[in-house]
N, C-alpha and C positions, 0 to 999 in steps of 0.2 A: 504493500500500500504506500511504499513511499515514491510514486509517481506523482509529484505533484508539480506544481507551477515552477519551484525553485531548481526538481532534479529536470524537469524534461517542459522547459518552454517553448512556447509557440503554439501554433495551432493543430499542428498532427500529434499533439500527446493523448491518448486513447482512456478511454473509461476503462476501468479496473475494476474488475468484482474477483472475491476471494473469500473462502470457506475458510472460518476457523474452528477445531475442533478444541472448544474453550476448555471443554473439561478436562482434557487432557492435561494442561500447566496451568490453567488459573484455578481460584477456589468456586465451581461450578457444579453442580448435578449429574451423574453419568449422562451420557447422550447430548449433554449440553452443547448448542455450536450455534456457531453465527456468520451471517451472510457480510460482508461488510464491500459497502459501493462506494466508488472515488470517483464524481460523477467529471465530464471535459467538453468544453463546448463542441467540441469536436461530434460528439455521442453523445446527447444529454440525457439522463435516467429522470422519468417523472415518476415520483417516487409513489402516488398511486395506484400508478400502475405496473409498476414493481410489485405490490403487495398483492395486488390481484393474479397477478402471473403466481405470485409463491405459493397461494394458498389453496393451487392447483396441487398443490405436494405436501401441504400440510392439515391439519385436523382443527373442523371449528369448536373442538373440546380439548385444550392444552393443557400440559399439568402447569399452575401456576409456581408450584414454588419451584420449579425447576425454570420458569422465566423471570423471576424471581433472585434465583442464583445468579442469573446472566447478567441482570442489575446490579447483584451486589459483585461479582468480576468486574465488570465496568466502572464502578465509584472505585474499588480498590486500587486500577492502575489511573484513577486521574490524580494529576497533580505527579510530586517529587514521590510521594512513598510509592509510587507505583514503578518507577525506574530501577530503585532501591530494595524492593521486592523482586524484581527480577534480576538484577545486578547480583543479590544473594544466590539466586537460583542457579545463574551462570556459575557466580563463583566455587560454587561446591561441588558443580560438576568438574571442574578445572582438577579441585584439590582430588577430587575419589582417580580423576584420570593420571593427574602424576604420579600418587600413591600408587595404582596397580603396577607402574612402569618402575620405581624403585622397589614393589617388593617378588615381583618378575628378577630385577638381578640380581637381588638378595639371595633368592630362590637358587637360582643358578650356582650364584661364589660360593654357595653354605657349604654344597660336597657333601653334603647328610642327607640328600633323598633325592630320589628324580627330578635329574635339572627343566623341570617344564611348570609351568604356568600359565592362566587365562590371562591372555592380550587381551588390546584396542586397536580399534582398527582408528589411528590416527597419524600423523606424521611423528618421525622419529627426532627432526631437528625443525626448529625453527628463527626468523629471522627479526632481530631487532630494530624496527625501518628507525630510527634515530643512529645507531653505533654500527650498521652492518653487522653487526656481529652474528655466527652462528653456534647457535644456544640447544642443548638436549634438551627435549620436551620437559622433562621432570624438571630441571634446573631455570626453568626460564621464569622469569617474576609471574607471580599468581594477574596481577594489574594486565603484563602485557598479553598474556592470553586471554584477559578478560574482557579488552578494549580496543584488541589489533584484529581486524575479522582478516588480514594478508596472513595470521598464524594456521587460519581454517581455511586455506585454499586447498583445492588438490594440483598441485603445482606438475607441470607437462612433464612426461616423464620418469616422476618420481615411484621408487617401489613401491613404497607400502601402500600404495591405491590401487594398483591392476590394473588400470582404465591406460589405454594407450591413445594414442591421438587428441587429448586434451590442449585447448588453447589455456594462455594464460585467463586466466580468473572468471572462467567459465562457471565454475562452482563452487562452492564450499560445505563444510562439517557445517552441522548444530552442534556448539560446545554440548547442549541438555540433553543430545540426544547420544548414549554412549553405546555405543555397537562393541561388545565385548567379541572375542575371537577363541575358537575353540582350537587345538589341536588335530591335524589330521591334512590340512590343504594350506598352501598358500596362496599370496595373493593374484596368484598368477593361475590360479586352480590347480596345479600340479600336487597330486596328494602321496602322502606317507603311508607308510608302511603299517602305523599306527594312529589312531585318533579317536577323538571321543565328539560323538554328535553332538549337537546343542542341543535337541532336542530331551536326551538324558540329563544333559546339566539342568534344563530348563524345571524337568519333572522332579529333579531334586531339591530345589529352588522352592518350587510349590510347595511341598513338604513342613518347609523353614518361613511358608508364611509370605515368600516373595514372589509376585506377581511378576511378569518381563512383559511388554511392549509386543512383542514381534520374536517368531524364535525359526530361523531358514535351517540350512542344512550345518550346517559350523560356525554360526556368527547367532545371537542374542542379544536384544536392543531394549536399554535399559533407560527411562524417562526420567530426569530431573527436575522436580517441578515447583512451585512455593511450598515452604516448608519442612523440607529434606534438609540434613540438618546430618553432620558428624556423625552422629549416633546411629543414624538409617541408618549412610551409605558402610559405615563400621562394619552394619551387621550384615550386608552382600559382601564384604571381603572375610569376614570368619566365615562367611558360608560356602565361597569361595574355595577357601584355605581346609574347609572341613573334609569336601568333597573331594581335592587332589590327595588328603590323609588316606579317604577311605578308597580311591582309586590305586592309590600306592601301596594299599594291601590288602587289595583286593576282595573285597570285604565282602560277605553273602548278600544278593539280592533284597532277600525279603528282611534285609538289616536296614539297607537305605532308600528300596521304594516300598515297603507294606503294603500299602494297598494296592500297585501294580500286579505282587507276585498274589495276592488275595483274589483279586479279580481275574489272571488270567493263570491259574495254579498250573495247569498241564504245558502251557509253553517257558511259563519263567522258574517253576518249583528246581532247584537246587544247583541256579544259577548265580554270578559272580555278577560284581558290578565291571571289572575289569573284562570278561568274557561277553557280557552284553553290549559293551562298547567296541570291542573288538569283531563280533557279527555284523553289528550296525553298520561298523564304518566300511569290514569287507562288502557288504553290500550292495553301499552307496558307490562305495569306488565301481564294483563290477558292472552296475545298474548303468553308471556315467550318470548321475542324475542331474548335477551340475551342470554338466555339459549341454543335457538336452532340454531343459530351463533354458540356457542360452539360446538353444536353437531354436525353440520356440516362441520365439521375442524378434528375432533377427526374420524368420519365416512366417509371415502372417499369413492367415487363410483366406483365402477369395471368398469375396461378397459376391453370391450369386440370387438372393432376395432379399428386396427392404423391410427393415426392424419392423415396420409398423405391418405390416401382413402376417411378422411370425406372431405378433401379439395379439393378432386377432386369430388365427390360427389356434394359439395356446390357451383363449379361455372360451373360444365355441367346441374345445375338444377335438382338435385339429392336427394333435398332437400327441407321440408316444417315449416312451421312455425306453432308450436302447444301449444293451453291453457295449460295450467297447471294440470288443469283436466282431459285432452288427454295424459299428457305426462308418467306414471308411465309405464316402462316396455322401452320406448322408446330411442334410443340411439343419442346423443347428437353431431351435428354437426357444432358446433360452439362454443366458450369459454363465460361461463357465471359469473365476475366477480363483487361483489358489494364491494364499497369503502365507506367509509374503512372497512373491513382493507386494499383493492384493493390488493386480493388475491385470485385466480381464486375459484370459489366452484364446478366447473363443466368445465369439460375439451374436446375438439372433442374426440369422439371412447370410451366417458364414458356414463353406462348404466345409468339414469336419477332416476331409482330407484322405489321404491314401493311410492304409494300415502303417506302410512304412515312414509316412508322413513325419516333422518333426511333432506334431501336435498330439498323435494316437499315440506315438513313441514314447513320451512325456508320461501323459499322463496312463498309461499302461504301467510305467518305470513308478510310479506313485500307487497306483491298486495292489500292483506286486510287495511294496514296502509295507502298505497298510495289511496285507495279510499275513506279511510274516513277521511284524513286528505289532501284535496288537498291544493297543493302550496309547502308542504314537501316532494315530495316524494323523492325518493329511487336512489341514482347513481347506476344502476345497466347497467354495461357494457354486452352485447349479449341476452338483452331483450326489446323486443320491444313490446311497447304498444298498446293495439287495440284501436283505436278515438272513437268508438260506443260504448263498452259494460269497459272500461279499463281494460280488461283481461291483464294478463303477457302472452307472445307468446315467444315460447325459439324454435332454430333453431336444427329440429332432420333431420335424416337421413329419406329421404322416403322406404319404406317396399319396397324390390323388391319382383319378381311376386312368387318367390320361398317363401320368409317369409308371403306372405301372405298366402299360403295354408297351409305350414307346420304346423301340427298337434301340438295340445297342450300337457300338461300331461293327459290330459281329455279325447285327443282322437278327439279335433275339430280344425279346421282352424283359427289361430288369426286374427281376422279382421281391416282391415286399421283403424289405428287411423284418428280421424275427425282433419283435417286443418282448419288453419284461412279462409282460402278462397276454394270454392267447387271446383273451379277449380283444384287446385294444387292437391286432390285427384284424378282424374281423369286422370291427366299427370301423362305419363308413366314415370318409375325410366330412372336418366340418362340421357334426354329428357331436350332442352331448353324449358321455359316457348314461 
């Protein structure tokens, strides 16, 4: 929002609208969030009619104390205490990220246990724009990390970000937002021989009380927000330090996740915490899950019908739920998003693609992990799981009576793909259930 008259004059500076998810860092209500408009002669917002457009997405029965909250977010950051409130929040995140980085070497020099430790995924050195100087992230003043955002670039180039082809100051870190780093891959996705998923640090974490952000395949994203405070971030580094004890000796399962080995007794009963980390990661590495995430992002699928026909398709029953194995060739009636990065990978009116596609690939490489790793599995939004067989079932369009006969390159009729349920083949396209 800081597009305004001062940063971007003249007449071509553009209207700015932008989603904040308040609750997240201010003192707010879960689900709390707010639309916030920077209106430019250029594009003027009548605010009106703004309200009218929203309320097409929203409910004319609101919880009030959670708008409520939003008010009281709002007085809290006007005025100085509100800079100063957050000035804190930065700052603690600064000191939890140097600490993990001195006790990462600590770790290493001590020569009394396994030299390894949970990273950051942050720069290793940075640059004092007053004295040039270059300064190790731990050692550099708490102030100039707090107030230099050249400390939070990902500078072209440099290792410890992966990303190649980067211009200068194309992007930067959230000091608040801390991306802890597993063991197993680096930043170049090249993996080890050994490692431990995030996913398991994440479920240990739960255990001790602590919630994460976001948890991918080796990396877990931890939120610093008003009023975190020494004491928290203290108790994510004992928990930390608890969990590399209990990996260091390998410690029975049902010592460090209970209710894991509880609930799934015949896969995890007289398993190791080091043993289940070591499955998981041979896994991941065999699976390429990494890799095919990647591919899946870079390979987009073809738009072969618009959004608004799949949605009407999807609530006159127009629509069936199909394996995975049913689905290549098949066109996509529902949005299919897995988090993180909770970035759509399949969109309604996209074709679903070849078996070998990066997209079946993917998400095939995710139903195989979810089966053999129950209790882990997979956030994936607009997949639904079958209770019998744990198929992945993704919501396609039903063939109408024309696409069924129409001839192939072959010269033959494409035959109805197989539904989760016998019925839904049989129900004619368009047609309530």
């Amino acid at each position: 929002m800081s597009v305004d008259e001062d940063t971007f004059p003249g007449p071509d500076r553009p209207t700015v609208f932008a989603t904040q998810s308040t609750h997240k860092l201010l003192a707010a209500l879960s689900q709390s969030a707010m639309v916030h408009v920077r209106s430019s002669p250029r594009a003027p917002v009548a605010h009106d009619r703004f309200n009218e457009a929203l309320m097409m997405h929203g409910t004319t029965s609101p919880l009030y104390p959670m708008i409520a909250s939003l008010d009281v977010a709002t007085a809290m950051m006007d005025g100085p205490q509100g800079r100063c409130l957050l000035d804190e929040a930065v700052t603690e995140a600064v000191r939890f990220r140097q600490e993990m980085v001195r006790l990462r070497r600590r770790v290493e020099q001590a020569g009394d246990r396994p030299p390894w430790l949970f990273g950051v995924w942050q720069p290793d050195t940075v640059t004092d724009p007053d004295s040039g100087a270059r300064l190790p992230f731990d050692e550099a003043p708490a102030e100039l990390l707090r107030t230099e955002p050249a400390c939070w670039h990902l500078e072209p180039g440099a290792a410890w970000h992966g990303f190649p082809g980067l211009t200068d100051g194309y992007c930067m870190l959230d000091p608040v937002k801390v991306t802890l780093t597993c063991p197993g891959i680096d930043a170049t996705g090249a993996t080890a021989a050994w490692g431990i998923p995030a996913r398991v640090l994440t479920a240990y974490l739960a255990t001790r009380g602590i919630v994460v952000e976001k948890t991918d395949t080796y990396t877990t994203l931890v939120l610093f927000s008003m009023g975190i405070t020494k004491g928290k971030w203290g108790t994510l580094l004992d928990a930390l330090m608890d969990f590399k004890a209990l990996f260091d000796q390998d410690a029975p399962l049902d010592r460090v996740l209970p209710a894991l080995t509880a609930a799934h007794p015949r896969r995890y009963a007289g398993q190791t915490l080091g043993g289940l980390c070591q499955q998981m990661h041979d896994h991941l590495r065999s699976a390429h899950l990494v890799t095919l995430l990647e591919t899946a992002f870079r390979e987009l699928p073809e738009p072969v019908a618009p959004p608004q026909r799949c949605y009407q398709r999807l609530v006159r029953g127009g629509t069936h739920r199909v394996a995975l194995r049913d689905a290549p060739g098949q066109v996509a009636a529902a949005m299919v998003t897995v988090t993180p990065p909770g970035i759509p990978v399949l969109m309604p009116g996209e074709c679903v693609g070849a078996a070998d596609g990066p997209l079946l690939r993917y998400l095939t490489a995710l139903e195989s992990f979810d089966r053999r790793f129950p209790g882990f599995h997979s956030e994936t939004h607009g997949v639904t799981l079958d209770p019998d067989t744990g198929d992945y079932l993704i919501e396609c369009l039903l063939p109408t009576a024309d696409e069924r006969t129409a001839p192939t390159a072959e010269g033959q009729a494409v035959p109805p793909a197989r539904a989760s349920h016998p019925e839904e083949s049989a129900r004619p396209s368009g047609t309530a259930p």
